[in-house]
DSSP file (Angstrom, degrees, kcal/mol; ACC not computed):
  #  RESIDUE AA STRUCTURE BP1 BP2  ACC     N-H-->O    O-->H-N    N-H-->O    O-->H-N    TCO  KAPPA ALPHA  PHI   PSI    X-CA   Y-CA   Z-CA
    1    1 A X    >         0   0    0      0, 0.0     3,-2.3     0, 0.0     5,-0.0   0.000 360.0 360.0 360.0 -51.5   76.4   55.7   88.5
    2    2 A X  T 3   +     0   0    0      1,-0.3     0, 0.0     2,-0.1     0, 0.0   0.656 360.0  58.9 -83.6  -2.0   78.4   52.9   90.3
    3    3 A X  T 3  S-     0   0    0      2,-0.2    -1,-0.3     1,-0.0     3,-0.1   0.415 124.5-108.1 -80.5   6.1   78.0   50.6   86.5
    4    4 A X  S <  S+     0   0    0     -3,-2.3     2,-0.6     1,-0.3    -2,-0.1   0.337  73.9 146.3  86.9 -31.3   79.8   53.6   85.1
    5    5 A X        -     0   0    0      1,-0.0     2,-0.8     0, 0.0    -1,-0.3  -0.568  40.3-158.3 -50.3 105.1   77.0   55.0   83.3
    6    6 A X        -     0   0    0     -2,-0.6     2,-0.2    -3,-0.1    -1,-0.0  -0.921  24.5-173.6-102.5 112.5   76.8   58.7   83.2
    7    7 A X        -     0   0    0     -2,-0.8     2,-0.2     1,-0.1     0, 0.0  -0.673  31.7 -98.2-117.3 143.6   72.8   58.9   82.4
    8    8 A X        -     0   0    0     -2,-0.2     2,-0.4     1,-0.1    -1,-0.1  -0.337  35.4-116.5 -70.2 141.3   71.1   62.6   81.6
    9    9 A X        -     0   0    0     -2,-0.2    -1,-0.1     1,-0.1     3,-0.1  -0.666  47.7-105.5 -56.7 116.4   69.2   64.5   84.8
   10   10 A X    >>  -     0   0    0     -2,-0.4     3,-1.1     1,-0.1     4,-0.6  -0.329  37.1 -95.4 -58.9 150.4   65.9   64.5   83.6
   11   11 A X  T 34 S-     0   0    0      1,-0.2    -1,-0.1     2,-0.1    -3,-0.0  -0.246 105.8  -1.5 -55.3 146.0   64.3   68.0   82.2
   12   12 A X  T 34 S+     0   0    0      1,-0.2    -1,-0.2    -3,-0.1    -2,-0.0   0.617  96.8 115.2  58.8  11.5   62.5   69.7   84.6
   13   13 A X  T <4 S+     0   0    0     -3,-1.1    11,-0.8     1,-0.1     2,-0.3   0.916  78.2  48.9 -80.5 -53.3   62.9   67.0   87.4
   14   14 A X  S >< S-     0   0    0     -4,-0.6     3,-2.3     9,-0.2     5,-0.1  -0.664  98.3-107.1 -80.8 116.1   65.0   69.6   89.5
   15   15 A X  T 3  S+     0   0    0     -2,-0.3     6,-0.3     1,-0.2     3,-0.2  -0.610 116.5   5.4 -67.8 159.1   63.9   73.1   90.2
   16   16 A X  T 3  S-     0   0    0      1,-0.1    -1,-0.2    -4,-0.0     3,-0.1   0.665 127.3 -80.5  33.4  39.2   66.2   75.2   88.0
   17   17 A X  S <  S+     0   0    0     -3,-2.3    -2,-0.1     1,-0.2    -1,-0.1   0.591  91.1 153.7  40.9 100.2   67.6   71.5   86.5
   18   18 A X    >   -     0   0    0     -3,-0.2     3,-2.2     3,-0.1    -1,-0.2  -0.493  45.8-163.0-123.4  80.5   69.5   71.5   89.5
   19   19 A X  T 3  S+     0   0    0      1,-0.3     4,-0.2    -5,-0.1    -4,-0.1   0.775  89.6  56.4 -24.3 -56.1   70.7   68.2   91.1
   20   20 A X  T 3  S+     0   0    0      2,-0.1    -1,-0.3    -6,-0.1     2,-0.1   0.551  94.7  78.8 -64.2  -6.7   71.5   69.7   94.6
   21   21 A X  S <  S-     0   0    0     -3,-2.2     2,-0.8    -6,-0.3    -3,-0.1  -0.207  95.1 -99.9 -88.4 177.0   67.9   71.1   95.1
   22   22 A X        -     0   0    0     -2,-0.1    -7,-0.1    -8,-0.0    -2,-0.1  -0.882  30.8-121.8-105.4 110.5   65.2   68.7   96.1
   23   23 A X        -     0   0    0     -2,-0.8     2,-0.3    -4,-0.2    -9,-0.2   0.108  28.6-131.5 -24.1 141.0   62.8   67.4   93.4
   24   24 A X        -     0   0    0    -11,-0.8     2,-1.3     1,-0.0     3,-0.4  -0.688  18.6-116.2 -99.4 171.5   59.2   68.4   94.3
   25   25 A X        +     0   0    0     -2,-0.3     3,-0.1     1,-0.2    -2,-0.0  -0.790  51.0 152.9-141.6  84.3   56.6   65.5   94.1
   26   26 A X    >   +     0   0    0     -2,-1.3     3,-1.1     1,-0.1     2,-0.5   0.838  68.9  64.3 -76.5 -38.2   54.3   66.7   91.5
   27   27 A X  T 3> S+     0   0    0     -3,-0.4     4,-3.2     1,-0.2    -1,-0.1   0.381  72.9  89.3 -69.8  14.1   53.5   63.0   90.7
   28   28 A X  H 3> S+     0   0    0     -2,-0.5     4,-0.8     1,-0.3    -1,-0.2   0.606  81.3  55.4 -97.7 -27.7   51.9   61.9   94.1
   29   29 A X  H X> S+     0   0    0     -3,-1.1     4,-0.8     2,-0.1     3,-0.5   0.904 118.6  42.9 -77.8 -35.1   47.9   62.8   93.2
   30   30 A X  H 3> S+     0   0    0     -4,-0.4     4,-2.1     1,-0.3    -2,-0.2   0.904 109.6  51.9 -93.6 -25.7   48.7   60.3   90.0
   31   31 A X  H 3X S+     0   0    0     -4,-3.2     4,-1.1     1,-0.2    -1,-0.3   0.943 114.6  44.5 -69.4 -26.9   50.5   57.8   91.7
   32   32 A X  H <X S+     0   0    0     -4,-0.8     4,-1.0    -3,-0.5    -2,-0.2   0.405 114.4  47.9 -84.9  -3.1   47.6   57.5   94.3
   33   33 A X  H  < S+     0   0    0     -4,-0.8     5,-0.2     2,-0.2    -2,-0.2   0.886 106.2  53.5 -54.5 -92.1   45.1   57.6   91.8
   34   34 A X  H  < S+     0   0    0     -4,-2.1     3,-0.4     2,-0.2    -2,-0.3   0.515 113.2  50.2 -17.9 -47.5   46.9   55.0   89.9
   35   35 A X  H >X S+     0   0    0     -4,-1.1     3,-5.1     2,-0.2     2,-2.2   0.973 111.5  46.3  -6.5-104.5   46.8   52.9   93.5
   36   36 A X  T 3< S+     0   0    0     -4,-1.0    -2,-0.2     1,-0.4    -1,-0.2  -0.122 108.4  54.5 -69.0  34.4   43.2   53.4   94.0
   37   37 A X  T 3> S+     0   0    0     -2,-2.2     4,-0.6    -3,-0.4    -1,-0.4   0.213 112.0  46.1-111.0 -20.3   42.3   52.5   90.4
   38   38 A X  H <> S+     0   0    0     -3,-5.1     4,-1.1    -5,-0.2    -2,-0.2   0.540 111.7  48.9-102.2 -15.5   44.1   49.2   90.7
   39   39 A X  H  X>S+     0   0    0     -4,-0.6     4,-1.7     2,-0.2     5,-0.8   0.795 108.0  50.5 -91.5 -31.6   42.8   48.3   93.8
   40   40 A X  I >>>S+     0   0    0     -5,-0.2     4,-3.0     3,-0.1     5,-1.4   0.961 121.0  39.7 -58.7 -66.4   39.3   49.0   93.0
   41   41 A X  I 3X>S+     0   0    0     -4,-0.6     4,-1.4     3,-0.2     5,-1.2   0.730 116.5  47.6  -9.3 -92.4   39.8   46.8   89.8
   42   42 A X  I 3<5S+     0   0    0     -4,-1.1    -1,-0.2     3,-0.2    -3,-0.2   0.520 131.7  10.3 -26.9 -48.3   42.0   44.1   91.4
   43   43 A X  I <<5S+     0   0    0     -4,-1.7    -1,-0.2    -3,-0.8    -2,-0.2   0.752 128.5  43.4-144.2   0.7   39.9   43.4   94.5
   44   44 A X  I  <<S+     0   0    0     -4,-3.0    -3,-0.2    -5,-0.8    -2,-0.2   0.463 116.2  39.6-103.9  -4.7   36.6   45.0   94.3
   45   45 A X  I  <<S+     0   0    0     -4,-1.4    -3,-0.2    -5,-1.4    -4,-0.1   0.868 120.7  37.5-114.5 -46.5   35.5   44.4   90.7
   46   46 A X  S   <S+     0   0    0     -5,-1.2     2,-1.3    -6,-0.3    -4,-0.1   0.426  86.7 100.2 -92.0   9.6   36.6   40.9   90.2
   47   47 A X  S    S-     0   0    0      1,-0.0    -1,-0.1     7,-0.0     4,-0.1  -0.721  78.1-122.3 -90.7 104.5   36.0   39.2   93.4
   48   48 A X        -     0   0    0     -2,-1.3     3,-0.2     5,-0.1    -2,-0.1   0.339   7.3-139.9 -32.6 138.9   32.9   37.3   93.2
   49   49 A X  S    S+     0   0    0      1,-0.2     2,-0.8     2,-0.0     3,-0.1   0.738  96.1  71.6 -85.6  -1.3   30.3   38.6   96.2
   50   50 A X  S >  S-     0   0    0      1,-0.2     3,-2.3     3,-0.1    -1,-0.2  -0.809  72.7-164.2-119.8  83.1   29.5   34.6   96.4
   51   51 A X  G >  S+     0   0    0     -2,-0.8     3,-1.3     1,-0.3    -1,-0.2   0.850  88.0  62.8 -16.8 -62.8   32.6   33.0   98.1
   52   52 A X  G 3  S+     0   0    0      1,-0.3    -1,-0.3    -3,-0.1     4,-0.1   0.528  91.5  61.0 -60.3  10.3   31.4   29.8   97.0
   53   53 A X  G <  S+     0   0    0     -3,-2.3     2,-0.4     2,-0.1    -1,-0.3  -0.294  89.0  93.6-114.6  40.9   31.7   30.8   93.1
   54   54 A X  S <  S-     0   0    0     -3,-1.3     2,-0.6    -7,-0.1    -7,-0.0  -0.950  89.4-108.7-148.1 138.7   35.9   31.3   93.8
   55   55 A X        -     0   0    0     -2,-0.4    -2,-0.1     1,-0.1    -3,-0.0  -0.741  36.0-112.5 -71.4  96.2   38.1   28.3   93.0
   56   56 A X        -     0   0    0     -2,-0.6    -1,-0.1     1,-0.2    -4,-0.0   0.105  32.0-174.1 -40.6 117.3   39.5   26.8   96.5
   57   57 A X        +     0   0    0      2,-0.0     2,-0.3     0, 0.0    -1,-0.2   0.549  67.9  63.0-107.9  12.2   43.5   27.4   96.6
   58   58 A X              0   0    0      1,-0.1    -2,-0.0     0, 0.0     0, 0.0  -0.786 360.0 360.0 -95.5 136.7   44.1   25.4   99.7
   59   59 A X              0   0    0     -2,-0.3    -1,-0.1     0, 0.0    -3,-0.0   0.663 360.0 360.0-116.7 360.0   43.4   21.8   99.6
C-alpha cells in the first residue's frame, strides 16, 4: 500500500470478502503441524545420539 501498489484482497480471506471484518485463522492446525514437522526433522532426526560423532564448532 505505502509503494503505491493497489494489490487484490485475497478470495475468501475475509468473511463475506470483506476487509473490515476479521479474517478467521483457518491456517493455524497447518502452520503448527508444519512447526512440528520441522522440528522433529531438524533436531530430532538428524542429531546424532553420540555427541562425539558431531563436528566441534567452537575451537
Amino acid at each position: 500500500m505505502e509503494a503505491g501498489l493497489n494489490p487484490e484482497i485475497p478470495h475468501n480471506y475475509f468473511p463475506q470478502n470483506d476487509p473490515q471484518n476479521k479474517p478467521r485463522a483457518t491456517w493455524r492446525s497447518h502452520g503448527n503441524l508444519l512447526f512440528a514437522n520441522w522440528l522433529n526433522y531438524y533436531v530430532y532426526q538428524i542429531t546424532p545420539y553420540d555427541l562425539r560423532h558431531m563436528n566441534p564448532t567452537l575451537e
